[in-house]
C-alpha positions in Angstrom: 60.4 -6.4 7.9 56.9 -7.5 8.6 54.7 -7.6 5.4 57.5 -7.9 3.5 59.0 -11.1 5.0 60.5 -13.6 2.6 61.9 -17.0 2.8 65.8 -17.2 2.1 66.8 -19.9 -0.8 68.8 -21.7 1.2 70.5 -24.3 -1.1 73.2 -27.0 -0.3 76.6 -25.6 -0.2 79.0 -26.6 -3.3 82.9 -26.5 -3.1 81.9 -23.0 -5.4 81.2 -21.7 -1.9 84.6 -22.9 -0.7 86.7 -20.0 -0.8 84.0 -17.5 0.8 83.2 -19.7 3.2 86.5 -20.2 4.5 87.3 -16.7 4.4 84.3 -16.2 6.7 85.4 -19.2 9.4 89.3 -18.0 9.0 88.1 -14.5 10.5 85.2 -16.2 13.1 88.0 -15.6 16.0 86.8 -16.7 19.2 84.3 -19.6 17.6 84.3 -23.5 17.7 85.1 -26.3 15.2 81.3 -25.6 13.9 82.9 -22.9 11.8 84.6 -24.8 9.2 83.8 -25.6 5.8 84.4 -29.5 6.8 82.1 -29.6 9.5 79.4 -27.4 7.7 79.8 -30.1 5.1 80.2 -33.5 6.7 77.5 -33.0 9.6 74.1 -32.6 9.0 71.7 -31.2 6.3 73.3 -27.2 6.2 72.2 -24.9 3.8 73.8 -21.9 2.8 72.1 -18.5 1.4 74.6 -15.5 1.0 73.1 -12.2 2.0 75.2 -9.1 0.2 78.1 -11.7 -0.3 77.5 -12.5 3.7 77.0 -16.3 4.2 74.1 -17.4 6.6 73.7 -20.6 7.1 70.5 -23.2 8.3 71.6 -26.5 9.7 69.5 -29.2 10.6 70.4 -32.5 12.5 67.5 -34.5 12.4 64.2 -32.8 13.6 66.4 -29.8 15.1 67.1 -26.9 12.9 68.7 -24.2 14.0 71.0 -20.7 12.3 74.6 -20.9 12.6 75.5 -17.6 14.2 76.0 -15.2 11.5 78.5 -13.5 13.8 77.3 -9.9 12.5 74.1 -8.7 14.9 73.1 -7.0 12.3 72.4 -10.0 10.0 69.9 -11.6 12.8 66.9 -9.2 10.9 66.9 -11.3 8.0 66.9 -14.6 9.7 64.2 -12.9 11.6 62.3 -12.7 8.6 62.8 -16.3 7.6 62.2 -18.0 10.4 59.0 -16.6 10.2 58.1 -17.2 6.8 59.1 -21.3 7.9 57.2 -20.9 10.6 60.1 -21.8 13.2 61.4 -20.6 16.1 64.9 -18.2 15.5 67.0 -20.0 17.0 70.9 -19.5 16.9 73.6 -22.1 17.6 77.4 -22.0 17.8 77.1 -18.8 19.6 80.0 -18.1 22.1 80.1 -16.3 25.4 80.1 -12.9 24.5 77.9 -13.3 22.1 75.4 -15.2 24.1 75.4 -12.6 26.4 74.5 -9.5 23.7 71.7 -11.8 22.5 70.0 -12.5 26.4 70.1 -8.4 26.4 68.1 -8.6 23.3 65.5 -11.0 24.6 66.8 -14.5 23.6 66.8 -17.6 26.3 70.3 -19.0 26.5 71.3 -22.0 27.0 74.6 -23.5 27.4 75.4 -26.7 24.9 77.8 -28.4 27.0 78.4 -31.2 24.9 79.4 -29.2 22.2 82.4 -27.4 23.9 85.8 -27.8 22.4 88.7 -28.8 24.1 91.7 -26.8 22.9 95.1 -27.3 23.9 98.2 -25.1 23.3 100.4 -27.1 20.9 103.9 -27.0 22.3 101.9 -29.3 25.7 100.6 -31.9 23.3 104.2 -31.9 21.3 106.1 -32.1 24.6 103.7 -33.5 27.0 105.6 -32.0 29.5 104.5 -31.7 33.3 103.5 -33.7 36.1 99.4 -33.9 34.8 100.8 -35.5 31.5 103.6 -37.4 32.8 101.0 -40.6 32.5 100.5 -40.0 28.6 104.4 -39.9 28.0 104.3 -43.3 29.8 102.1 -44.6 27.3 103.8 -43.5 24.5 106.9 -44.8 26.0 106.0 -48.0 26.6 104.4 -47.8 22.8 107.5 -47.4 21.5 109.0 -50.0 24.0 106.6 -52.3 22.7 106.6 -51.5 19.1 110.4 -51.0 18.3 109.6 -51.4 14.4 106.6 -48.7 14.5 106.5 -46.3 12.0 104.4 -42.7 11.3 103.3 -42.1 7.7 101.5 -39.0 6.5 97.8 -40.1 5.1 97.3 -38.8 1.7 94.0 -39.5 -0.4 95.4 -42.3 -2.1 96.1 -44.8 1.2 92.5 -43.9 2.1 91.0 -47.5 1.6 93.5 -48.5 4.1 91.8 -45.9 6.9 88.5 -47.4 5.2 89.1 -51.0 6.3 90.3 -49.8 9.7 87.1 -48.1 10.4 85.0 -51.4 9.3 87.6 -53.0 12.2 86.9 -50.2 15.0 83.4 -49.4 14.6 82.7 -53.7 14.7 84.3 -53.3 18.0 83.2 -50.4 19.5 79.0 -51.1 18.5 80.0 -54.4 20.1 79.9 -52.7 23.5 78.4 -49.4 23.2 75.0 -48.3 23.3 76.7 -44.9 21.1 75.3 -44.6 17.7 78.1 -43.8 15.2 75.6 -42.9 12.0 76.1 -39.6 12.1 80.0 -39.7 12.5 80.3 -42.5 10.1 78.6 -40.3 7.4 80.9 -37.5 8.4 83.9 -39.2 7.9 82.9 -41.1 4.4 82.0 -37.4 3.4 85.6 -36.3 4.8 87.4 -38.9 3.1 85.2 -38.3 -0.4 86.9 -34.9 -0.7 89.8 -34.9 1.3 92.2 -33.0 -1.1 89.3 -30.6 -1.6 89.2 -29.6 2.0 92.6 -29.5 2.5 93.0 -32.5 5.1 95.7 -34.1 6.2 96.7 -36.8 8.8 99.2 -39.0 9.7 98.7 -43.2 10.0 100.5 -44.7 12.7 101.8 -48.1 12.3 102.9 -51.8 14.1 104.2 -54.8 12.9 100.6 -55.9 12.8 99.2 -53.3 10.7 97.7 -49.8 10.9 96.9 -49.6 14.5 95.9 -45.5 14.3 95.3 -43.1 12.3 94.1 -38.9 12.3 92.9 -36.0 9.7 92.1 -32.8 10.1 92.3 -29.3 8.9 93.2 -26.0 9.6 90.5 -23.4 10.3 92.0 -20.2 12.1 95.2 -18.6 11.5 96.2 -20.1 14.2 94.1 -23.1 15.4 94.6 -26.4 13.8 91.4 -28.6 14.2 91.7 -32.2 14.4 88.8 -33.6 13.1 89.3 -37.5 13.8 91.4 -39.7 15.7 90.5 -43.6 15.6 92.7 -45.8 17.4 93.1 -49.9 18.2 91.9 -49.9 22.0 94.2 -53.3 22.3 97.3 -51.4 21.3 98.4 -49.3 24.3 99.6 -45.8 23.9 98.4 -46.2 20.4 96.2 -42.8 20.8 98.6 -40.7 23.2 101.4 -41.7 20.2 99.2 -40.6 16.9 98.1 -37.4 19.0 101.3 -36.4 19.8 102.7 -37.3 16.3 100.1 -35.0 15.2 100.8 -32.1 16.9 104.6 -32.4 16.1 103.9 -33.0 12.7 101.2 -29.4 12.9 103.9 -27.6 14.6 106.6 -28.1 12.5 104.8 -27.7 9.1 102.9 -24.8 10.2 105.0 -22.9 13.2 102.4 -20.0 13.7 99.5 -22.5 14.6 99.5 -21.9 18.4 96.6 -24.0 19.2 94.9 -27.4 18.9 91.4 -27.9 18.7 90.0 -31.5 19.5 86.5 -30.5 19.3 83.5 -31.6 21.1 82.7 -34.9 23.2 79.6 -35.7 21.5 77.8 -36.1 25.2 80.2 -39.3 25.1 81.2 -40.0 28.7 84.9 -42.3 27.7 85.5 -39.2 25.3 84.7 -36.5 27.3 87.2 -38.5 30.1 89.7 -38.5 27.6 89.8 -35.2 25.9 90.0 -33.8 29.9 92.6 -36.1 30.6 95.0 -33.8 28.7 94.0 -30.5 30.8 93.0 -28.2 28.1 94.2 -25.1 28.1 90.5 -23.9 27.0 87.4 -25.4 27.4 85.4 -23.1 24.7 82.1 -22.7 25.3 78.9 -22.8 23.1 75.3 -22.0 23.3 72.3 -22.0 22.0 70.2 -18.9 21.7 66.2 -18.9 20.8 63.6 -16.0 20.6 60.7 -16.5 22.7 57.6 -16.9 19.9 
């Protein structure tokens, strides 16, 4: 494009771009949770500019910008163009292996971004949690229920929001108590989630003690047939309190949708107890991600 290089109007995405956005991440087969209108929403300053009715999309996170992948090789000529005009380096993210490799044959470095790989599981394991690697997680929830004869599971609708509102106050007081991990970003995620949670189509379940909420989960379906759970809070003091909502969940998934085949749990953040925990399940894929950039 050379003389002719223009900067893209990238403007913040609206729920006008809702339904061609989510026909776009419906049909990204083989892609992560980064491909969904919640996370392209809730995470981040991204943009969207649609080229002939073809979203592209420029996320930033903090001082690092990057391109979503547009999926289509054939869009990377425009981004091209605009990265220039900004004066940036092209640089994709959410790219997966196949891709990664048709973009080092064009020149980019690749790099993998291991703590953005997803942890997917195959429903039916988390429903069941059948198997000699799981047996310890059916303990748990077995001695939940032991425990906590009078629990009870609730679906979470919009309206019983404030309750998962005064929760969070509870479990972030907790966790920032002993952790170095800053939630800011995921704590503006999830007030953004919760803002339009009929919008984007959530739903979750709230699990409950004697005591009070003790756990609760939302999330959303992005593929045909991968559901994506995109939080799970829990009451560390309540054992089996996160083995019991997760399982919940993935009964509750299966049964209301019966052609979702697959869970997706998403990332682990870099977060050592969360990355222990999401691989204490064994998933059935561990989908990798990477970032490519053209060398300047």
């Amino acid at each position: 494009m050379g003389d002719e290089d223009i900067m893209l109007t990238f403007r913040e995405i609206t729920f006008d771009d809702y339904a061609p956005l989510q026909d776009f991440f419906y049909r990204a087969e083989g892609h992560g949770s980064e491909y969904s209108f919640v996370n392209v929403t809730a995470w981040g300053d991204q943009r969207v500019f649609f080229w002939q009715d073809k979203p592209l999309i420029l996320s930033r996170f903090g001082s690092w910008q990057a391109y979503l992948y547009p999926t289509d090789p054939a869009l990377i000529e425009p981004l091209r163009a605009d990265a220039r005009e900004r004066g940036i380096a092209l640089r994709f993210w959410g790219v997966n292996a196949r891709e990664a490799q048709q973009l080092q044959a064009l020149g980019f470095s690749v790099r993998p971004a291991r703590n953005s790989f997803d942890y997917v599981y195959d429903i039916e394991r988390l429903c069941e949690l059948k198997g000699k690697k799981l047996q310890s997680k059916r303990n748990h929830c077995n001695r939940f229920a032991l425990e906590h004869p009078d629990c009870r599971i609730e679906v979470l609708t919009a309206d019983r929001l404030e309750q998962c509102k005064d929760f969070l106050e509870r479990w972030y007081a907790e966790h920032e108590a002993v952790s170095d991990t800053d939630y800011s970003a995921e704590k503006c995620a999830i007030a953004h989630t919760m803002k339009h949670f009929d919008a984007m189509g959530m739903e979750g379940l709230m699990l409950f003690t004697s005591e009070g909420l003790a756990a609760f989960c939302m999330g959303n379906r992005i593929r045909r047939d991968m559901f994506d759970v995109n939080y799970e809070k829990a009451l560390s003091d309540i054992h089996g309190a996160y083995p019991t909502i997760n399982r919940a969940f993935a009964r509750y998934i299966h049964e209301k949708y019966p052609e979702v085949r697959r869970i997706n749990r998403e990332d682990d953040m870099g977060i050592e107890g969360l990355r222990k925990a999401k691989e204490s399940y064994y998933p059935d894929l561990l989908l990798e991600k990477f970032v490519a950039e053209e060398a300047v």
